[in-house]
TIRO-2110 file (N, C-alpha, C; in Angstrom, 1 decimal):
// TIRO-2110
9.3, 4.8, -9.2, N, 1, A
8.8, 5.8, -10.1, CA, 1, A
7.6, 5.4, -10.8, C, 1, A
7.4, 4.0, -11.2, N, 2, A
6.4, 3.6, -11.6, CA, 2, A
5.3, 3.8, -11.0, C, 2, A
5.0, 4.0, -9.4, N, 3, A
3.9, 4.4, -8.8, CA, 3, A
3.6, 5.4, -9.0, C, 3, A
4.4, 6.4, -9.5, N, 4, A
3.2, 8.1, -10.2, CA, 4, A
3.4, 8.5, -8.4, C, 4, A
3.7, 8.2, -7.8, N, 5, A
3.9, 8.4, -6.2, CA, 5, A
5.3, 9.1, -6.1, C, 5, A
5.3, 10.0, -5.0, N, 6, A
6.5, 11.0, -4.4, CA, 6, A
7.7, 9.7, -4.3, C, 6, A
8.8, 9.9, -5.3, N, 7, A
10.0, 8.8, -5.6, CA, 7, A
10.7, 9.8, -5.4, C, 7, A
11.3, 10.9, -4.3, N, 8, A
12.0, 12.0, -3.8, CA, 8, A
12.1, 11.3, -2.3, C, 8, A
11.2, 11.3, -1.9, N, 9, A
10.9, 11.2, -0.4, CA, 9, A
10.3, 10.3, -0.1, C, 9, A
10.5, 9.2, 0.2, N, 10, A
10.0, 7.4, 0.6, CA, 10, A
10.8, 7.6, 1.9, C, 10, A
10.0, 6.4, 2.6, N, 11, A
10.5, 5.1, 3.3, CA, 11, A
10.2, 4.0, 3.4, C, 11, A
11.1, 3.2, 3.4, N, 12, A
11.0, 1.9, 3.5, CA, 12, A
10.6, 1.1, 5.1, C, 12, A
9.6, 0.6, 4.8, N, 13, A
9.1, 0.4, 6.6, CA, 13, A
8.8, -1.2, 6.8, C, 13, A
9.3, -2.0, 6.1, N, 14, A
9.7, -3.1, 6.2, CA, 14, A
7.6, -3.8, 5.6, C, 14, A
8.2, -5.1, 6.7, N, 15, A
6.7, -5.8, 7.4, CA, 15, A
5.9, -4.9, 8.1, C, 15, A
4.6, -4.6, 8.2, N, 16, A
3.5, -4.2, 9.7, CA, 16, A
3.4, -5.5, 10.2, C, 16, A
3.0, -5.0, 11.8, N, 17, A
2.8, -5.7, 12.5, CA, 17, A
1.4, -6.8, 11.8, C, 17, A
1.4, -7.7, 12.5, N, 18, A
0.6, -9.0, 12.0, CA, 18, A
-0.6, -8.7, 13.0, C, 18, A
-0.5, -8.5, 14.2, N, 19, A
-1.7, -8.0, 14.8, CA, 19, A
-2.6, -7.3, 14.1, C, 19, A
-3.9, -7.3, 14.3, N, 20, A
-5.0, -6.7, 13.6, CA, 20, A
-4.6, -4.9, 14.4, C, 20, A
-4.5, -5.3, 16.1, N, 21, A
-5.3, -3.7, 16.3, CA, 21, A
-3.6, -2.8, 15.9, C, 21, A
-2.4, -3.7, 16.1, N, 22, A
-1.2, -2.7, 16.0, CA, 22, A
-1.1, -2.7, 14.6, C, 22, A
-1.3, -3.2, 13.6, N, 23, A
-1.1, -2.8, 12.5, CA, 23, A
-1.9, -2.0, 11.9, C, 23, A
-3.5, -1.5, 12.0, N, 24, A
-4.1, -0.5, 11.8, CA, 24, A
-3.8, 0.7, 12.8, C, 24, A
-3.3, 0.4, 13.8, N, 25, A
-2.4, 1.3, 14.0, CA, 25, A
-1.2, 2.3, 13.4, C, 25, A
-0.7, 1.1, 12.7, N, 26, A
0.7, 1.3, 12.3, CA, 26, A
0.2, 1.9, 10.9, C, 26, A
-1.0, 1.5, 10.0, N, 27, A
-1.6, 2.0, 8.9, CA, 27, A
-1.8, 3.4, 9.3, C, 27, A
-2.3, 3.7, 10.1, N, 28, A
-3.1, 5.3, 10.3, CA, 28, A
-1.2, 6.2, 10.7, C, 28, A
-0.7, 5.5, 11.2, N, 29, A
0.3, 6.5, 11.5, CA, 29, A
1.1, 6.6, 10.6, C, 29, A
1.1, 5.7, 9.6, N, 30, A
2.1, 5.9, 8.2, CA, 30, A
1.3, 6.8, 7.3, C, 30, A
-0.1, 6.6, 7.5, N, 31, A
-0.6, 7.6, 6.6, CA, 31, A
-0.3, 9.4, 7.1, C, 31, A
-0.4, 9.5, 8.5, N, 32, A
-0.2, 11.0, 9.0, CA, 32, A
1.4, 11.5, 8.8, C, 32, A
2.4, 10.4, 8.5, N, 33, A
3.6, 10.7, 8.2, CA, 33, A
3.3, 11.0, 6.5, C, 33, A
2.9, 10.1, 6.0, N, 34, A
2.9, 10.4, 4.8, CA, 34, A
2.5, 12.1, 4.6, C, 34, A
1.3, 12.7, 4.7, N, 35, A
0.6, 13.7, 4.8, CA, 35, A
1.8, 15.2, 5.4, C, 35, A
2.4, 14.5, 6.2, N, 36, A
3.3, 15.7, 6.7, CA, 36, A
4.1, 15.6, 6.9, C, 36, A
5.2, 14.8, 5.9, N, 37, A
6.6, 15.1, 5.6, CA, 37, A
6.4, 15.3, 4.0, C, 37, A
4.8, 14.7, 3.1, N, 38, A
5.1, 14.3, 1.5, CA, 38, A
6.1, 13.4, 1.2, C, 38, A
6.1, 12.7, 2.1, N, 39, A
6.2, 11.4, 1.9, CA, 39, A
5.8, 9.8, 1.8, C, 39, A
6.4, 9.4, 0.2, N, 40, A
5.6, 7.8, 0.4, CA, 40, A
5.7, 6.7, 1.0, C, 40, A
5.2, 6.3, 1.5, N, 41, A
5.7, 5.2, 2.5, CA, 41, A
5.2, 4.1, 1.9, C, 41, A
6.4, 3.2, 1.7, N, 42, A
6.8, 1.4, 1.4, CA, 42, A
6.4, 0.6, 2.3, C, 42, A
6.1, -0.7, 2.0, N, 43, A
6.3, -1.5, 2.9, CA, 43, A
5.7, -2.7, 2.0, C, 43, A
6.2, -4.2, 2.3, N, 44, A
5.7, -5.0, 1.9, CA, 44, A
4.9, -6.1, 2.8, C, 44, A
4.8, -7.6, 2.5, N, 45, A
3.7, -8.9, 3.3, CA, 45, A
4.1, -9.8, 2.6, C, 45, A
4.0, -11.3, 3.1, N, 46, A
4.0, -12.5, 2.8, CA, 46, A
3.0, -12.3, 2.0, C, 46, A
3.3, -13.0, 0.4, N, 47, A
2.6, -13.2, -0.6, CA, 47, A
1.4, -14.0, -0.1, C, 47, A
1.3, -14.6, 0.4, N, 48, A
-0.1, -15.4, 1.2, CA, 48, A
-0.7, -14.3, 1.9, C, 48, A
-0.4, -13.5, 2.3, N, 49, A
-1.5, -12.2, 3.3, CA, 49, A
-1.5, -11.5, 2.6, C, 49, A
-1.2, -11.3, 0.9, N, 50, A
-1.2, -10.0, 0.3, CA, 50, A
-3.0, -9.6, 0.8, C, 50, A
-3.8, -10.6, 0.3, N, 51, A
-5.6, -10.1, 0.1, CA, 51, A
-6.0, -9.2, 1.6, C, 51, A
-5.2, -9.8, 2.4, N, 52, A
-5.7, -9.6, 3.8, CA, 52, A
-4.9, -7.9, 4.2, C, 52, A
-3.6, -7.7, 3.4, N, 53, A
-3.2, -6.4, 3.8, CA, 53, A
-4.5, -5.7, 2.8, C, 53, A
-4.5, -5.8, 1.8, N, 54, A
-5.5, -4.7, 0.9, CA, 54, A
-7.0, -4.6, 1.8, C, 54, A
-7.1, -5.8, 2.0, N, 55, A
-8.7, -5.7, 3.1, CA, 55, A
-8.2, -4.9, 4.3, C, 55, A
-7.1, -4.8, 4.7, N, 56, A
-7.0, -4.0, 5.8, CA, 56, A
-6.4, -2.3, 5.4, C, 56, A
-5.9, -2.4, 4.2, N, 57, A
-6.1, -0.5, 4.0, CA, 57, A
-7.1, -0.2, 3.1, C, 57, A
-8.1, -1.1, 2.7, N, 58, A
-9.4, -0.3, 2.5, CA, 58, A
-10.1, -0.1, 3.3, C, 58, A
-10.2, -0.7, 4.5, N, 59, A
-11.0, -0.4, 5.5, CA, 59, A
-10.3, 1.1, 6.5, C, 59, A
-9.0, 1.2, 6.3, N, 60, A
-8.2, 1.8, 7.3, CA, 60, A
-7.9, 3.3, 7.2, C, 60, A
-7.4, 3.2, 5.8, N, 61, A
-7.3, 4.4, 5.0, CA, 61, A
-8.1, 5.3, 4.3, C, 61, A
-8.2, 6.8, 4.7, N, 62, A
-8.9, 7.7, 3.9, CA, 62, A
-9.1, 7.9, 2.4, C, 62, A
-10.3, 8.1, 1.9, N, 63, A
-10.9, 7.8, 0.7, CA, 63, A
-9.7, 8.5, -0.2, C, 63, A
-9.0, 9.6, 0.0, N, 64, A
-8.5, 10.1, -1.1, CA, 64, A
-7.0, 9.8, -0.7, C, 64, A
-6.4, 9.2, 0.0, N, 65, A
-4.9, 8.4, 0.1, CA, 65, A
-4.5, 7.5, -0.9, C, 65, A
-3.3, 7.7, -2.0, N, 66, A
-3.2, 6.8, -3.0, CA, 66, A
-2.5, 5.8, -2.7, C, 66, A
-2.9, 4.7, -3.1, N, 67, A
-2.2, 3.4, -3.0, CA, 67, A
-1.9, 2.6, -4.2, C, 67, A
-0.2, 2.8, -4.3, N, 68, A
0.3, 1.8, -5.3, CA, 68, A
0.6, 0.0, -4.7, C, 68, A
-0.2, -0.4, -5.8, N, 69, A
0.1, -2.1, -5.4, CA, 69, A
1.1, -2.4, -6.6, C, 69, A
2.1, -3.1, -6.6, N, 70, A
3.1, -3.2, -7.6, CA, 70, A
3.6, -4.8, -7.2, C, 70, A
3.2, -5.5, -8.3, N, 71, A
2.8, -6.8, -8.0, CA, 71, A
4.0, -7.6, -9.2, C, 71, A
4.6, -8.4, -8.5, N, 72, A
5.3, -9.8, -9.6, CA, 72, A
6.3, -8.7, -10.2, C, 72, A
7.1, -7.7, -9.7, N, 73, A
7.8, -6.7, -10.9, CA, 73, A
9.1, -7.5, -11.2, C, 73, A
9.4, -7.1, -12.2, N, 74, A
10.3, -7.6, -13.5, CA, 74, A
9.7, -9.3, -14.0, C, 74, A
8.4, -9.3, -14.2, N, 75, A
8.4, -11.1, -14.7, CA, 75, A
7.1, -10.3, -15.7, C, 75, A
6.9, -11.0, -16.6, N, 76, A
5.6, -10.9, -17.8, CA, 76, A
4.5, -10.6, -17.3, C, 76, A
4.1, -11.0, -16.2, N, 77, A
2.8, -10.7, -15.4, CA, 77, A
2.6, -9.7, -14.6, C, 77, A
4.0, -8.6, -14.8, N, 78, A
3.8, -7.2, -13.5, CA, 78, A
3.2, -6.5, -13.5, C, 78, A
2.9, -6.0, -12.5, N, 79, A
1.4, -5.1, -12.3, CA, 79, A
1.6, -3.9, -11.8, C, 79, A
1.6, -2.9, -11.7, N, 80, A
1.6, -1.4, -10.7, CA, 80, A
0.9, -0.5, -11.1, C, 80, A
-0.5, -0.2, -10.2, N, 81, A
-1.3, 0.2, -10.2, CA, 81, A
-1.6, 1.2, -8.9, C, 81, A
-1.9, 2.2, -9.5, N, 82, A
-1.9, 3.3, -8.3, CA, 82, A
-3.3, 4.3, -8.7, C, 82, A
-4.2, 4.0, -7.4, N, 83, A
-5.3, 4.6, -7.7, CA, 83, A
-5.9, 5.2, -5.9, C, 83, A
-6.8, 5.8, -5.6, N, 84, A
-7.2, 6.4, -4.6, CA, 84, A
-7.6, 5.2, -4.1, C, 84, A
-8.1, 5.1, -2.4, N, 85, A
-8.5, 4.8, -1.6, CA, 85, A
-9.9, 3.7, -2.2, C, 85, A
-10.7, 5.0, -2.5, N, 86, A
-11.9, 5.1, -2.7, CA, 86, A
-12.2, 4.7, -4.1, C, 86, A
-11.7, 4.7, -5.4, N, 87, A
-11.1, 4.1, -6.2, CA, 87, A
-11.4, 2.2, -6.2, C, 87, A
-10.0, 2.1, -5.2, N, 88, A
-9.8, 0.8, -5.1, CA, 88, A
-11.0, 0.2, -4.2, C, 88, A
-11.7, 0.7, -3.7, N, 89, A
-13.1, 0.1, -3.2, CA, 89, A
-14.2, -0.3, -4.1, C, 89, A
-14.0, -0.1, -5.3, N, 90, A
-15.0, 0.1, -6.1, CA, 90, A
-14.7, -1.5, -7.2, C, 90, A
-13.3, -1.9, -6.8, N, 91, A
-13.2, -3.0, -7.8, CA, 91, A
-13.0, -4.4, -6.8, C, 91, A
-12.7, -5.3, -7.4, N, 92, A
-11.7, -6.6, -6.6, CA, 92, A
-10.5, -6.8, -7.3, C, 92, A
-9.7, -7.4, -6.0, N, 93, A
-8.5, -7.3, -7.1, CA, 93, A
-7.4, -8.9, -6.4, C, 93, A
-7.0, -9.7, -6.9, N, 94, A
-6.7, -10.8, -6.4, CA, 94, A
-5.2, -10.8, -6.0, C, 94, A
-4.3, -10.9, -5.4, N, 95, A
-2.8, -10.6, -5.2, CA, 95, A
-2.2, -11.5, -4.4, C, 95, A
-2.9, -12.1, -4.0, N, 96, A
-2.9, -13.3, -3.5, CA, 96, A
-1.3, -14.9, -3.6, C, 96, A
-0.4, -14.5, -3.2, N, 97, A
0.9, -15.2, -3.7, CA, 97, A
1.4, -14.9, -4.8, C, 97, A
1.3, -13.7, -4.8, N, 98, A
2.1, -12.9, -5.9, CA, 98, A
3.2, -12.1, -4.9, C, 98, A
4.6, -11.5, -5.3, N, 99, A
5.5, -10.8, -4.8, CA, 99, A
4.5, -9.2, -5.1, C, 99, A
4.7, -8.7, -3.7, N, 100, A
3.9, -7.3, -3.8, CA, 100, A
4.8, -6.5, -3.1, C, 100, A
4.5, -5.2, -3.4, N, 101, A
4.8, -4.0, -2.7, CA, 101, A
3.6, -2.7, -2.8, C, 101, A
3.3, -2.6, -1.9, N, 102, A
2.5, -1.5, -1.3, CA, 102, A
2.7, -0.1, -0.9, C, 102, A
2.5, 0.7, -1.4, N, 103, A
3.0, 2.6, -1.4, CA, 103, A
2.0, 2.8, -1.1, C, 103, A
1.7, 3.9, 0.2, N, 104, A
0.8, 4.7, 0.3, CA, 104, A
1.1, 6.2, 0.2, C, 104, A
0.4, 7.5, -0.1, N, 105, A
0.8, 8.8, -0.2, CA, 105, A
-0.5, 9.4, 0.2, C, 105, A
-0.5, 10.2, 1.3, N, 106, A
-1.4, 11.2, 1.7, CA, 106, A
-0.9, 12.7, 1.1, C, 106, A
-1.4, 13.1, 0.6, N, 107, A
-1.3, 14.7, 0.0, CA, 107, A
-1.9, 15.3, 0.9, C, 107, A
END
């Protein structure tokens, strides 16, 4: 609920593939699910590939698809931030061996 994101309608879709081309794969087809069920779709990464999943759905995903990053939750340092696509291109953001979880939502 903290993501400001559809918490009616999720799924949980584990790991993406670690491959570069199946997991931009697997990015574009969670987004078209997202889009036409209104649903958000979960998924998390090894806290060491967090930087490398964010580099791969800003390059992958449409400017206006929101993406919650929800980072270290329940410790002093939690983070959950949910902002557009196009948004998160605009800043840097380090996540890097932190516990994360990743929401995407296509409207």
């Amino acid at each position: 609920m903290g993501s400001g994101l559809n918490g009616n309608n999720f799924a949980f879709n584990g790991y993406l593939p670690i491959d570069k081309t199946e997991k931009k794969a697997k990015i574009k087809f969670l987004e078209k699910v997202s889009q036409k069920r209104n649903q958000s779709q979960i998924f998390i990464e090894t806290p060491y590939r967090n930087n490398k999943m964010l580099e791969d759905l800003l390059k992958t995903l449409s400017d206006n698809t929101k993406l919650c990053i929800a980072s270290s939750l329940t410790t002093s340092d939690e983070s959950i931030i949910t902002k557009s696509i196009n948004q998160w291109r605009k800043g840097k953001y380090l996540i890097d061996k932190k516990p994360t979880i990743f929401i995407i939502h296509k409207y």
